[in-house]
C-alpha positions as CSV (number, residue, x, y, z in Angstrom):
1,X,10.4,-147.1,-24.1
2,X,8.1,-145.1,-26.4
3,X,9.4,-141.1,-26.7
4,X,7.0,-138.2,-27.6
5,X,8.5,-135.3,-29.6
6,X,7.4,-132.3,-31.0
7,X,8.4,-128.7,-31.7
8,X,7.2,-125.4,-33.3
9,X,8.5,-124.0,-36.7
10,X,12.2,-123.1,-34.9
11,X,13.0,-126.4,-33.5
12,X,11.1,-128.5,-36.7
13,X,14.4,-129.2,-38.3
14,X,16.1,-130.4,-35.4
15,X,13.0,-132.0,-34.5
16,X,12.4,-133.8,-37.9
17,X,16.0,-135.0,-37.7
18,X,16.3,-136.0,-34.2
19,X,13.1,-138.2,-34.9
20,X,15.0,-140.5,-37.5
21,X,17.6,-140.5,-35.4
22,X,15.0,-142.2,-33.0
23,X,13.7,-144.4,-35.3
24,X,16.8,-145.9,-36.7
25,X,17.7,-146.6,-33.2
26,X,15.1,-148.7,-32.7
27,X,13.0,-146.6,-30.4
28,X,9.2,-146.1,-30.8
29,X,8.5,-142.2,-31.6
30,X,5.5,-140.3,-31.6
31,X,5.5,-137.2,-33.3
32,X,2.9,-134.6,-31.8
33,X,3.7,-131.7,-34.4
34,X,4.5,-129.2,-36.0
35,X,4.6,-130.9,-39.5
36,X,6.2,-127.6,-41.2
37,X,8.0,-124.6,-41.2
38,X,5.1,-122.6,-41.1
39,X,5.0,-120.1,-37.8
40,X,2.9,-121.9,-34.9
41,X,2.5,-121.3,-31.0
42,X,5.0,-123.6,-29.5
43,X,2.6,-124.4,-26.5
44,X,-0.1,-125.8,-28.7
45,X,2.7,-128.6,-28.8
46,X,4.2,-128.4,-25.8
47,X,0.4,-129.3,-24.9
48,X,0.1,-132.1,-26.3
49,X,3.5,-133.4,-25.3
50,X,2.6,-132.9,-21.7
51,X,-1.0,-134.6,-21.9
52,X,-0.3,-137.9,-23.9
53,X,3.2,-138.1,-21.1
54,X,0.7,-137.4,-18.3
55,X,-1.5,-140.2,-19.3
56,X,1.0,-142.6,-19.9
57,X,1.1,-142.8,-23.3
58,X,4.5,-141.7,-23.8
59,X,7.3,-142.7,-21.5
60,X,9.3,-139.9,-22.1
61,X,8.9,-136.4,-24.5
62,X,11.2,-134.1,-25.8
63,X,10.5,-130.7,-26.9
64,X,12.5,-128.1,-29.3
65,X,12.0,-124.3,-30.0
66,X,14.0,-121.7,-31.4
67,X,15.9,-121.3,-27.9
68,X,14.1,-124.2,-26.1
69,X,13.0,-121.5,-23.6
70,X,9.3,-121.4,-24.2
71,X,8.7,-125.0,-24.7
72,X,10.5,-125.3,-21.3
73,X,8.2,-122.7,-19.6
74,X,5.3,-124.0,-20.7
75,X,5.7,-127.6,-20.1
76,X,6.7,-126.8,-16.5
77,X,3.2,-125.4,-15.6
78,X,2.3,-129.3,-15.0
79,X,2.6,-130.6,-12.3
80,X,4.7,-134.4,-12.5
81,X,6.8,-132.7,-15.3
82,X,10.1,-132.2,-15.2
83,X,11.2,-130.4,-18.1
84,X,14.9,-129.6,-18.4
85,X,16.5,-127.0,-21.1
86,X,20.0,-129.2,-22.2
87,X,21.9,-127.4,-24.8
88,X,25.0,-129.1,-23.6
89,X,25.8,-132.9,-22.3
90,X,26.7,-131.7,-18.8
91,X,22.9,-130.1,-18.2
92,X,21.7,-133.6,-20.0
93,X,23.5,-135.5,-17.5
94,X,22.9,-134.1,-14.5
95,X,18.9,-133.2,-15.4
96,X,18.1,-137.2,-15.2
97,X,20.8,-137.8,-12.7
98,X,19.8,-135.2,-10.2
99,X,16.3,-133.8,-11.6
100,X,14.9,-137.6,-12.9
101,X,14.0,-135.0,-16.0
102,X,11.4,-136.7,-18.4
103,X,11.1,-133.8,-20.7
104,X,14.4,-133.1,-22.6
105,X,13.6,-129.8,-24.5
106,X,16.3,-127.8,-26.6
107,X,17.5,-124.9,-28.9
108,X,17.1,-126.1,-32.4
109,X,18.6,-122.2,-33.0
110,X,21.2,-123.4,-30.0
111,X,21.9,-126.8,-30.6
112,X,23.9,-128.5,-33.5
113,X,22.5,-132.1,-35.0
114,X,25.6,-134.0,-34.0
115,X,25.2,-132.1,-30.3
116,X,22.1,-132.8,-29.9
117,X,22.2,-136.5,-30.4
118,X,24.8,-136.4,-28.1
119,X,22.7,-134.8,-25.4
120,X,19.5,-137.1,-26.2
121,X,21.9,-140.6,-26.0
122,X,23.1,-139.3,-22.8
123,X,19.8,-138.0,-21.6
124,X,18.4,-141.7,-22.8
125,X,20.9,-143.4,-21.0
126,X,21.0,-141.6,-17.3
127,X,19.4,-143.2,-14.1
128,X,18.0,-140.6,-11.6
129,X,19.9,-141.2,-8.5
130,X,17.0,-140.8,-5.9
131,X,18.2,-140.8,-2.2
132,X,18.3,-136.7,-1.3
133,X,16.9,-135.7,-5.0
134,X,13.6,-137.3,-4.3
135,X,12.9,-135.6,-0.9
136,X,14.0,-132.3,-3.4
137,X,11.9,-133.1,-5.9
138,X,8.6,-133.5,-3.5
139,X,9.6,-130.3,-2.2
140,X,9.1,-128.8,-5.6
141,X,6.0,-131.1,-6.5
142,X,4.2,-130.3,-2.8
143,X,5.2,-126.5,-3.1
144,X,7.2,-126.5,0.5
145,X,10.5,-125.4,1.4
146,X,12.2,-123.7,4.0
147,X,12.1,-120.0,3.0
């Protein structure tokens, strides 16, 4: 499994941390930015993130802001992503479980270090279910419902 990260100037900390934490774990990591503290538009990241997990380079990508809100806004305006905002291990679980979720993003304002590795082992470790989630999730990919 190869994992894509990246973050703007609020979520580089946890970012930067959460990347070791990768590493160490013997998981290949590929950092798509920021590389500072230094303000930057979290969907220039976000972007990128989305692209190289679109073309299969990644297999997975996690994405942290200041709240995690705009990386998850953004990053939902493609279509095959499923970006999921987690800044506790319930919303971790349940986003692979029920969701298949292959965009973690968080709160690295939110989210603790010693959370947040809890939520990305967890999130690592779920299988989606399928059965009634994937006729869900078409519904969402193909824009149809029952309203």
């Amino acid at each position: 499994m190869k994992i894509g990260i990246a973050s703007d100037h609020g979520g580089f900390e946890l970012k930067e941390f959460l990347r070791e934490y990768l590493k160490k774990s013997g998981i290949d990591v590929s950092d798509f930015g920021c590389y500072s503290l230094e303000s930057v538009d979290y969907p220039d990241f976000a972007h990128k993130l989305c692209n190289e997990l679109l073309k299969g380079n990644i297999s997975r990508g996690i994405l942290i802001c200041g709240t995690g809100l705009g990386m998850s806004i953004t990053a939902n305006r493609y279509k095959g992503i499923r970006a999921t905002l987690c800044n506790d291990l319930f919303s971790a679980i349940m986003s692979r479980r029920h969701n298949n979720s292959n965009v973690l993003v968080m709160g690295g304002r939110v989210v603790g270090k010693d959370l947040s590795v809890e939520i990305l082992k967890r999130w690592l470790e779920e299988v989606f279910e399928g059965d009634r989630h994937v006729r869900r999730l078409n519904k969402i990919d193909n824009n149809i419902g029952s309203v």
